[in-house]
Every structure is written in structure tokens, then in C-alpha cells.
C-alpha positions as CSV (number, residue, x, y, z in Angstrom):
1,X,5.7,-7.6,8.9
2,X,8.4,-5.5,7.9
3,X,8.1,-1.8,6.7
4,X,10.8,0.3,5.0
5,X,9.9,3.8,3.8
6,X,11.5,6.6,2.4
7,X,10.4,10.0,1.6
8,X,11.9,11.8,-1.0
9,X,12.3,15.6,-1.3
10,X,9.8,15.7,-4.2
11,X,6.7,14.3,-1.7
12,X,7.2,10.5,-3.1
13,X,6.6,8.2,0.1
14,X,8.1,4.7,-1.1
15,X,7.2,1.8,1.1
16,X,8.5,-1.3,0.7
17,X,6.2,-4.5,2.8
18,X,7.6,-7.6,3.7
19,X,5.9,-10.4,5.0
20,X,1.5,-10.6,5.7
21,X,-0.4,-7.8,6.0
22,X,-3.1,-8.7,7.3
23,X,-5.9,-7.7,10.6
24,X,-2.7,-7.1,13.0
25,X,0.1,-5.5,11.0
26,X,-2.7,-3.2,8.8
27,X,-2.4,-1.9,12.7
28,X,0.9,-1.5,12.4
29,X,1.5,0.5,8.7
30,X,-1.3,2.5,9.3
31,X,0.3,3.8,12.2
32,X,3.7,3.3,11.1
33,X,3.4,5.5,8.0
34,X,3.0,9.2,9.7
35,X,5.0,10.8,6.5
36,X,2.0,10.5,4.5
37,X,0.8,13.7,5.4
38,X,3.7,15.3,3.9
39,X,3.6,12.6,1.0
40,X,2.1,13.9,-2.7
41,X,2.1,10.3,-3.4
42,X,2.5,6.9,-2.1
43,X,4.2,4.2,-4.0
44,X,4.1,0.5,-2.3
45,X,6.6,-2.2,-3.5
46,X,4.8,-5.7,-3.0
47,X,7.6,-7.7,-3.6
48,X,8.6,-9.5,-0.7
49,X,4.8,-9.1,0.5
50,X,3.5,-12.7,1.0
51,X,-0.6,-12.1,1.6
52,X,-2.8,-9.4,2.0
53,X,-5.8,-9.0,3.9
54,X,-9.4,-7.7,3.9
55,X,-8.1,-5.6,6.6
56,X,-4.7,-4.7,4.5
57,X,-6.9,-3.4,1.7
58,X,-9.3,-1.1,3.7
59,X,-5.8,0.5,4.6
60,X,-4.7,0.8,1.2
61,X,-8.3,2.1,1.1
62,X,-7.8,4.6,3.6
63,X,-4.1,5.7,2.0
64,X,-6.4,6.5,-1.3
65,X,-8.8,8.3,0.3
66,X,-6.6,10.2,2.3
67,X,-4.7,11.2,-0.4
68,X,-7.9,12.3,-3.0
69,X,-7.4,9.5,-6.2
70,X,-6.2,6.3,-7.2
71,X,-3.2,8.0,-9.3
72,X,-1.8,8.9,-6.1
73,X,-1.2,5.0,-4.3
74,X,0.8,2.8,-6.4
75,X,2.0,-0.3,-6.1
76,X,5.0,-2.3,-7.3
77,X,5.7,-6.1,-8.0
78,X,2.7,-7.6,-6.8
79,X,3.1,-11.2,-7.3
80,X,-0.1,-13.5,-8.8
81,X,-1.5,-14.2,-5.8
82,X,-2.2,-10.1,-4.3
83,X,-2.5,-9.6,-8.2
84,X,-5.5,-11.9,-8.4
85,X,-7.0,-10.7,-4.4
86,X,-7.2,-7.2,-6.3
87,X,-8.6,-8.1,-8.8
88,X,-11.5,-10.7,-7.1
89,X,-12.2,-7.4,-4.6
90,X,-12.2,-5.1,-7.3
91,X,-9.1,-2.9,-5.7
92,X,-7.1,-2.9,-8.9
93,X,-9.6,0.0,-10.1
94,X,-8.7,2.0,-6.8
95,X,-5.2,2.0,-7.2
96,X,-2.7,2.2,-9.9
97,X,-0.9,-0.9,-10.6
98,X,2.3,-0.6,-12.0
């Protein structure tokens, strides 16, 4: 998986997934992302993000938790497939989908 973030000056933590995220790379963002404790809010972009995991939504989880609400993950372009994982799980009432 591939993982491109950028933190802007106003405490908006973009990240940008490419590829599965599933038991091994949730590893890897939830290590990967050490900004998010400067981060107000974290917005995901889904675009190029092929399958998610059981494991890849307890870190989303964790992101929500961490950072006190669901109006504080977002997430971007989430093609049918992630759209309809969310929605099965129930995770599209954690998060804001935009």
C-alpha cells in the first residue's frame, strides 16, 4: 500500500491510500501516520484504495477515537465497493463520508 500525507498549517492531515488496506498495511498507516497527534482533523482520500479490511476499519476506528468524533475522520472518493463494506459494518455512521 501506498500512503501520501500532508499536514497543513491549519491541523488538516490529508492522506491519500493506494492499494489494500488490509491485516498487514493497517500495520503500516497506523504507524505511518505519527502527525495525527498534531492533526485537528484527518481527511482520507479513497480513491486509488482498492479493498479494505476488517483490520483497516478498526484503524479508522482507532483514528476516530483518538481524535474524539466522527466529524473529525473523513473520507474522500470511496468507490461502491468500500462504500458498500461501510455501510454492511455499519462504519458509515462513525465517520463522515464526503
Amino acid at each position: 500500500m501506498e500512503i501520501i500525507k500532508n499536514l497543513s498549517a491549519d491541523g488538516i492531515l490529508n492522506v491519500a491510500l493506494k492499494g489494500r488496506l488490509d491485516t498487514l498495511t493497517s500495520q503500516e498507516l497506523l504507524s505511518n501516520l505519527v502527525e495525527i497527534d498534531q492533526a485537528k482533523v484527518v481527511e482520507f482520500d479513497f480513491k486509488d484504495l482498492e479493498y479494505i479490511s476488517s483490520a483497516g476499519l478498526r484503524a479508522m476506528l482507532s483514528y476516530q477515537k483518538k481524535l474524539g468524533g466522527k466529524e473529525y475522520i473523513k473520507i474522500h472518493n470511496m468507490n461502491p465497493i468500500i462504500a458498500n463494506v461501510f455501510k454492511v459494518t455499519g462504519f458509515q455512521s462513525l465517520v463522515t463520508i464526503c
